[in-house]
N, C-alpha and C positions, 0 to 999 in steps of 0.2 A: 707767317714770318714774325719773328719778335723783332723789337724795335733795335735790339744790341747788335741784331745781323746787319745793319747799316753804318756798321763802324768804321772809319777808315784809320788806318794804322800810321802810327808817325814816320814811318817809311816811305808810305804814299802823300801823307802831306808836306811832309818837307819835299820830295817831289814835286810835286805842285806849286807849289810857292819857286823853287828854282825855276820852275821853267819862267815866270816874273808875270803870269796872266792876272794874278791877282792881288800881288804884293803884299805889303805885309801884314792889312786888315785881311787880308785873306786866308794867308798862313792861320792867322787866330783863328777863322772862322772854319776852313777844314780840317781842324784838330779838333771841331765839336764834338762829341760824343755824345751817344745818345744811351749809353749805360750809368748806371749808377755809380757810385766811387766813394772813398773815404770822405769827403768835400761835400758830397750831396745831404742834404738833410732835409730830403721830402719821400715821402712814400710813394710806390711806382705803380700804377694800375694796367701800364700799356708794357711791360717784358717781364720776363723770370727777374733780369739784374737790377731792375728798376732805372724808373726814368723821370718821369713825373707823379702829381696825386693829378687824380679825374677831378675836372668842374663838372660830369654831367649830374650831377645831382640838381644844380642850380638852373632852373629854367631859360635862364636867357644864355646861358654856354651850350642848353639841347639844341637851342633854335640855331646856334652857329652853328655846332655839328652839322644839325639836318642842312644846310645851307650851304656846304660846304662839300657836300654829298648831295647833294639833290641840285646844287647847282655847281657855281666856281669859286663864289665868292660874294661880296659882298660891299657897300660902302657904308658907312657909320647910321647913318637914315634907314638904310633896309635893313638893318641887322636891328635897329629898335623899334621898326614897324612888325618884323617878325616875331622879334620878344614880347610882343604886346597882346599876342594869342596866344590859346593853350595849345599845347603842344599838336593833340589828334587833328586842332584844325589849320594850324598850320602845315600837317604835311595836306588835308586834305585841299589845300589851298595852291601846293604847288604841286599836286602830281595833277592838279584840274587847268592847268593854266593853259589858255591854248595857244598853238602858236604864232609868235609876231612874223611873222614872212618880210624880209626885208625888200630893196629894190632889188633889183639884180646887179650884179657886176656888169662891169663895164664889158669886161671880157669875160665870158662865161666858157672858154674853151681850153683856157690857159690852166692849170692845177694849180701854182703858184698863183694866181690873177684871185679864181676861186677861195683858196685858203686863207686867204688877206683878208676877203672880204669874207667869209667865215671866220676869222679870229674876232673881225671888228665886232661881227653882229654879235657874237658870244661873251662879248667885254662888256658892250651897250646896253641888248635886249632886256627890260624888263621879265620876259618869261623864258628864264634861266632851265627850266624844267624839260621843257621841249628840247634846249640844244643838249642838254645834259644825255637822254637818250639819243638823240641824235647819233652824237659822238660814240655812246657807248653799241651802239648798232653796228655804224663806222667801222668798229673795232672787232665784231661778232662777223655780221656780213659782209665780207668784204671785199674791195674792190680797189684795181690803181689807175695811176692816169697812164701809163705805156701802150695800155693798146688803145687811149679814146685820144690823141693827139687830133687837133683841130676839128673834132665835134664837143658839143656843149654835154656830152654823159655825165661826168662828173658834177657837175652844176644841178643836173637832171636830179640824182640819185641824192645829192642832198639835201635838195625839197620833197625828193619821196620821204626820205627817213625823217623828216621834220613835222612834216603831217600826219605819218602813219604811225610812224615810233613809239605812241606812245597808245594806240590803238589795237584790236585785236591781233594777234599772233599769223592767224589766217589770210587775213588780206594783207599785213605786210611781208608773207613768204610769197604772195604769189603775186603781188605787184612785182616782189625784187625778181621772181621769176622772170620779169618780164619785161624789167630796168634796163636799158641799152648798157649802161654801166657793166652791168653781171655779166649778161651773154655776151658781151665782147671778150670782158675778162677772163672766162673760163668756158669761151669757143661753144657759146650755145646758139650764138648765129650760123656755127658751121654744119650744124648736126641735119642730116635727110636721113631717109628711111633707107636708103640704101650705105648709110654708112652713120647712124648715130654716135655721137660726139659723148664720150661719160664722163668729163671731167667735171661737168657742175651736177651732171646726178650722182657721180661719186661724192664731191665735198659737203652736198649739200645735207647728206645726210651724215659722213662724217668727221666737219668743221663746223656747220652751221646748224643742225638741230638734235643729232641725236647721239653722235659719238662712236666710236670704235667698238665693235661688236655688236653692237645694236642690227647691224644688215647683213646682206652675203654677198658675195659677188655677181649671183644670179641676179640683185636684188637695183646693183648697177647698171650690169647690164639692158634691164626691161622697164629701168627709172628712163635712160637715157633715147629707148624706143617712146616711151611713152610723151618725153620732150622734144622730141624732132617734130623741125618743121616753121620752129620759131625763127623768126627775123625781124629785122630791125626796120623800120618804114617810117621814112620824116611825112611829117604833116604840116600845114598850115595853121592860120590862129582858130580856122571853124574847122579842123579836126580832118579835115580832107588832104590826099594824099597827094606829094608832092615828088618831081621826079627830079633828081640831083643830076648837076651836070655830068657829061663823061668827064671820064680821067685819061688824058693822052699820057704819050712820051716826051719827054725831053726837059730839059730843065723851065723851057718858058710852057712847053704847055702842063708842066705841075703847077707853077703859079700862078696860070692862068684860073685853073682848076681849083685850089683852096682859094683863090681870090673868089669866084663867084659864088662857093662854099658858104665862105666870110657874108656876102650880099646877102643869101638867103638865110642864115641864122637871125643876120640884121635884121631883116625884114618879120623874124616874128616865127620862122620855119622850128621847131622841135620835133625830137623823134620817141618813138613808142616799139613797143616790145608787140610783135601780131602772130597766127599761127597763118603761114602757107599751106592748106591744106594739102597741094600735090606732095610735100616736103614729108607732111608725116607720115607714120606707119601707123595704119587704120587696124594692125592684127590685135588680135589677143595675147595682152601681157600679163602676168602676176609678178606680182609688185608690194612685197612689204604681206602677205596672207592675200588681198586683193586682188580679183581675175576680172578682165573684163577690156573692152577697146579703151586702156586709159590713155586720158590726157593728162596736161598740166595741173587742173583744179584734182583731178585724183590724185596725183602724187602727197600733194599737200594734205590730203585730208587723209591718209594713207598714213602719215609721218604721225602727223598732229592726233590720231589713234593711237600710238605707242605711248604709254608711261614713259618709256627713255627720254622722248622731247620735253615733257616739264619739269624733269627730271635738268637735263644740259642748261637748257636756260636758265631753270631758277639757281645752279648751281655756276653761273657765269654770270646773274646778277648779281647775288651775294659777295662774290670774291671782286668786284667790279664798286659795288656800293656799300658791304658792310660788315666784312670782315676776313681775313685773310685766312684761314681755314676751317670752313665751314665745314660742321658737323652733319653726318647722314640725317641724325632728326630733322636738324637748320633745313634741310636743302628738301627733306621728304614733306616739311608740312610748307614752305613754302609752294612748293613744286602741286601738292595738293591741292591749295588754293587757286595756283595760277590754272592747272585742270577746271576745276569745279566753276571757273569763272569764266568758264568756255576759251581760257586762253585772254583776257583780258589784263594786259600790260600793268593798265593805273590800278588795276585789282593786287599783280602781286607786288607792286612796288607800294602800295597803302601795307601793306601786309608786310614787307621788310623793314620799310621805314618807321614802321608801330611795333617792331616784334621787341620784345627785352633785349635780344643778343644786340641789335645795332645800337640801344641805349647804354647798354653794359659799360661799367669803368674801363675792364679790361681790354675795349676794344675805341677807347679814345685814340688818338693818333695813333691805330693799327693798319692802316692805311697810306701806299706811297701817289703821292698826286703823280700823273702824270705829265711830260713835259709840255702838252699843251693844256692841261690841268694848270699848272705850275705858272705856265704864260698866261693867260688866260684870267688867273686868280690874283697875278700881279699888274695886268692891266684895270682888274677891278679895284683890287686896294688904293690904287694909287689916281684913280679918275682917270688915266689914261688910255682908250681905245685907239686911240692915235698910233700906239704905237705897234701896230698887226703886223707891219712890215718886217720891223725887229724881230718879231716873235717867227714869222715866217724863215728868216734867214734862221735862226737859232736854233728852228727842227731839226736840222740835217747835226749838229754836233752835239745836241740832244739825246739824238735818236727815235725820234718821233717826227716824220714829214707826214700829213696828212695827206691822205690818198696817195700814199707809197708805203703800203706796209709790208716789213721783213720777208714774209710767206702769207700762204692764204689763209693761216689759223690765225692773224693778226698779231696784235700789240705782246709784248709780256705784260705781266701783272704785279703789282707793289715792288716786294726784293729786284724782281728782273729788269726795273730801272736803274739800279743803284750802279755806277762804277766810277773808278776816281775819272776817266773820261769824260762821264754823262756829269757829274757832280762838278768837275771845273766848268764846262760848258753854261751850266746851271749860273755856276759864279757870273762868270764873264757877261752871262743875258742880264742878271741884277745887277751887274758893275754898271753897264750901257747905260740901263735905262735910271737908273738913279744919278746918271753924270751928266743926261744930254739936258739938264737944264731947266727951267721955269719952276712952279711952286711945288712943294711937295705935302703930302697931308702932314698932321700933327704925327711925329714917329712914336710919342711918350701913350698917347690915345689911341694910336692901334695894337701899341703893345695890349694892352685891355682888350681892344675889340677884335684886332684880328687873330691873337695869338692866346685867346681867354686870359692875359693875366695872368700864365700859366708857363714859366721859361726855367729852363737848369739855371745850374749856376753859370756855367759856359757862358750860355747867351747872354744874360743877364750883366758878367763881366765886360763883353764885347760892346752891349751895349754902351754901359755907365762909359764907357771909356773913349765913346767915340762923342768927335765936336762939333758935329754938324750933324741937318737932317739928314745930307743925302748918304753920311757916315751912319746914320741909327738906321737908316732905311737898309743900308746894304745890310747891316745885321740882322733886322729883322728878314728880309729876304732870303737871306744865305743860308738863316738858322736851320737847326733840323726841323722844331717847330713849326715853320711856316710848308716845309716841305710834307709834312706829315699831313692827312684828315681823319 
């Protein structure tokens, strides 16, 4: 994607400005463009029509980048504790960080309840690294809240990918095998031997590791023999299995029913992914070249055999953390690495994050944050975790709700965020939150830190012109700039 494919046309901005969501600093601000023009008098490293010059030659602009991509964001203090190492050891600094595990939510069954308190931890945490893959997993493996209504899955599945995420390949395919989250999602609770279930042996091979053409139908068929049998089984806090109330008829005795539900989550009850052995099918399947009575750890190890799998992944981190399209070489020695390191995550993300290509001029703000990217990154600029809930409601006209994604192949990627829809939305989230009030940072000082010092003339106009913080803030917010990593 070049940077000039984010244009919006003065057709759609005046649009926009009529409907009155953003009035008239807004009008200015959606007429930004991010091509170059007779007015511009800087050289462009991020499109063909140019846009801006590249800071990354300058050390302390690599450490935003990386920072920016390795995590959401940043506050004035952490952006000059990270400038104050060299580069190799600050990424080896944040792909090593491990995770803050917060409390839990109040309500851990609610998706909306969840996500709140996931925006907040991701504004706050110090080890920005972990949520970062986190999210990007989120986005790969995935999963909604439609079918886990009033169990805690969701909540589940977000401290598996928080702990695992950034860990071996292998144990985090066959945990999510085995994530209440997953198998509800895609009916791996339903699957027996007398009737196996193939929708998560179909996606898993391809959505989630190895892609289209990589398998065969047959390949489906004797993945999904080879998954049956699995079910979901709450336990207690020593691990011991716990028996859920029945579920009657009638309207009092359904809430009598998610009421005692309610008690025993309270109480400490969580659920795990098991095999029923009556459930499975004990035959002989071939599965991927492999024959033999497989199970779930053979599927995985089955997949994670193929060149195609480090192949999909390294070539869905790249596009994910460092560059919008990624070359066969880019994706082959990546992919190479993350092989050779037995599948070790912090191996090929040291190895993208160090390569030339993610340093390159050309691929300075080549990159569309996403909209909880976006929220996320302006709860950080601005000191504000507080405000999760905003950001929550602003998913849905975004288009980004976490743990509700589009289809099962997840998010779109940079361009596939962009429309004058998503783009007012965007506005209207910075209007909010730059209007509800109390201190704001210095707007003049993060133009430098947050924005490297590095703005068209656009922006630059918008700014000088406005008379207030929470008027520099909107601009900085609104700008393309700030949208871009």
């Amino acid at each position: 994607m070049s940077a000039t494919s984010l244009r919006l046309s003065r057709r759609q901005a005046l649009g926009l400005a009529a409907g009155g969501a953003v009035g008239a600093a807004g009008l200015r601000l959606v007429t930004l463009h991010l091509g170059g023009s007779s007015a511009s008098t800087v050289a462009s490293a991020a499109g063909s029509a140019g846009a801006w010059s590249s800071p990354l030659g300058d050390s302390r602009a690599q450490a935003a980048h990386l920072l920016r991509r390795a995590g959401f964001g940043y506050s004035d203090a952490e952006l000059d504790s990270a400038a104050s190492l060299g580069y190799d050891d600050l990424v080896a600094k944040l792909v090593n960080q491990q995770p803050d595990v917060p409390a839990p939510p109040t309500d851990t069954v609610t998706y909306t309840a969840v996500s709140q308190w996931w925006y907040q931890h991701m504004a706050s945490t110090q080890a920005q690294f972990p949520e970062r893959m986190l999210l990007f997993w989120h986005g790969v493996l995935t999963s909604d809240f439609r079918k886990t209504n009033r169990f805690p899955y969701i909540y589940q599945q977000n401290q598996l990918y928080r702990r695992a995420g950034a860990g071996d390949l292998r144990t985090l395919l066959l945990e999510t095998t085995y994530d209440p989250a997953m198998m509800r999602y895609l009916d791996l609770d339903q699957s027996t031997v007398k009737a196996p279930n193939e929708n998560y042996s179909r996606e898993l091979m391809e959505l989630f590791t190895l892609g289209v053409g990589n398998y065969t139908e047959t390949d489906v068929r004797e993945g999904a023999r080879a998954l049956s049998g699995l079910r979901i089984q709450p336990i207690d806090k020593a691990g011991a299995p716990v028996q859920l109330p029945k579920r009657g008829t009638g309207v009092n005795a359904i809430q009598d029913y998610y009421k005692a539900l309610q008690d025993l989550i309270n109480s400490g009850v969580t659920f795990r992914g098991v095999l029923m052995p009556r459930a499975h099918d004990n035959g002989t399947k071939t599965y991927l070249g492999r024959s033999g009575n497989l199970g779930a750890a053979d599927v995985i190890d089955a997949i994670l055999a193929k060149d195609a799998c480090a192949n999909f992944i390294a070539n869905k981190a790249l596009l994910y953390f460092s560059v919008p399209n990624p070359s066969n070489d880019y994706v082959s020695r990546i992919a190479t690495t993350f092989r050779n390191s037995k599948y070790d995550t912090k191996a090929m993300m040291t190895a993208i994050f160090r390569s030339d290509e993610f340093k390159a001029a050309a691929n300075y703000r080549s990159l569309v944050r996403s909209p909880a990217d976006f929220a996320v990154a302006t709860m950080r600029a601005l000191g504000q975790p507080d405000i999760a809930k905003m950001a929550v409601a602003a998913g849905s006209t975004m288009d980004q709700i976490l743990y509700d994604p589009p289809t099962v192949g997840g998010w779109p990627v940079n361009g596939g965020w962009i429309s004058s829809g998503t783009w007012l939305a965007r506005m209207n989230f910075a209007h909010a939150v730059v209007n509800r009030g109390g201190t704001l940072p210095d707007p003049v000082k993060a133009v430098h830190n947050q924005l490297d010092g590095v703005v068209g003339a656009d922006t630059a106009s918008v700014f000088n012109g406005s008379q207030t913080a929470s008027d520099r803030w909107f601009a900085i917010l609104g700008s393309p700039e700030f949208h871009l990593k």
